[in-house]
C-alpha positions in Angstrom: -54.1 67.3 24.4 -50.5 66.2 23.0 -48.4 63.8 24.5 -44.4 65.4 24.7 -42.5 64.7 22.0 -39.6 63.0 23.8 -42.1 60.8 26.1 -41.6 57.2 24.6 -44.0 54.3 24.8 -43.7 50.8 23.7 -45.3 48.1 22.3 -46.3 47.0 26.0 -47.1 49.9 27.6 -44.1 51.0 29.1 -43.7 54.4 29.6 -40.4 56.5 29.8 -39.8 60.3 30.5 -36.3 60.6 29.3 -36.5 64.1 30.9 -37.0 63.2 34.2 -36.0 59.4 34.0 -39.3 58.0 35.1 -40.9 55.1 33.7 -44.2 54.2 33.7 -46.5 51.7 33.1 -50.5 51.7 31.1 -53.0 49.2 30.6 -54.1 48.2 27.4 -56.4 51.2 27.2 -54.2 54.1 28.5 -51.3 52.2 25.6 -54.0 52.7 22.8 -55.0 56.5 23.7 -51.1 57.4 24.2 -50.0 55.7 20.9 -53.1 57.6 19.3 -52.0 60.8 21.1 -48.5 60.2 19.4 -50.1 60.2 16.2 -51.5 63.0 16.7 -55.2 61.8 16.5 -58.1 64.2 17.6 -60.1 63.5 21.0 -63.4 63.0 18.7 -60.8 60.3 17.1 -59.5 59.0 19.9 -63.2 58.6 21.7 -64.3 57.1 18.4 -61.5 54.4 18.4 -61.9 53.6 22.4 -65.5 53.1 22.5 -65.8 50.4 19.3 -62.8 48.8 20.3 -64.3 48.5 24.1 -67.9 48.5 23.6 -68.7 51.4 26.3 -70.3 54.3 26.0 -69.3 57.9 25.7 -70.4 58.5 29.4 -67.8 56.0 30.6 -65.2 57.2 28.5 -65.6 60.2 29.5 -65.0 59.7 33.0 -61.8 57.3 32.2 -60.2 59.8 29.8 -60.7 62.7 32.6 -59.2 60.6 35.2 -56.1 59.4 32.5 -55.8 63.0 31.2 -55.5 64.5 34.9 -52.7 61.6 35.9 -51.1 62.6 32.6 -50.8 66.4 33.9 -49.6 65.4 37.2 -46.7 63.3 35.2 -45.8 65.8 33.3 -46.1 63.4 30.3 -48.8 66.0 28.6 -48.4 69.3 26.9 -50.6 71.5 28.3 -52.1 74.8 26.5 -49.9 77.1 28.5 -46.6 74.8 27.5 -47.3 76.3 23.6 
């Protein structure tokens, strides 16, 4: 998964799609995985990071970072495989 190259988050989890003009808006978690994204950081990376900075387990990441990576899709804020 990789984040579009002109999507821009901040500092505070603001979102904006200068494509489309939306702006959106993450917690905490969803700034930390889209600021990994950005750096282009691996999922095994990204699922390392989230689970010692939360404490939870890889079952319950799971299910948060399939729920955040299908809203992502529907946003458009994503690059999906077909998009290459």
């Amino acid at each position: 998964m990789k984040l579009k190259e002109n999507v821009a988050v901040s500092e505070s989890g603001f979102i904006f799609d200068p494509n489309t003009g939306e702006s959106f808006s993450v917690n905490s978690t969803g700034k930390m995985i889209l600021q990994m994204l950005a750096k282009g950081l691996s999922m095994q990376e990204i699922e390392s990071s989230i689970i010692a900075e939360y404490d939870v387990d890889q079952k319950a990441f799971q299910r948060y970072m399939d729920d955040f990576s299908h809203t992502l899709r529907r946003l458009n804020l994503i690059e999906t495989e077909t998009d290459d």
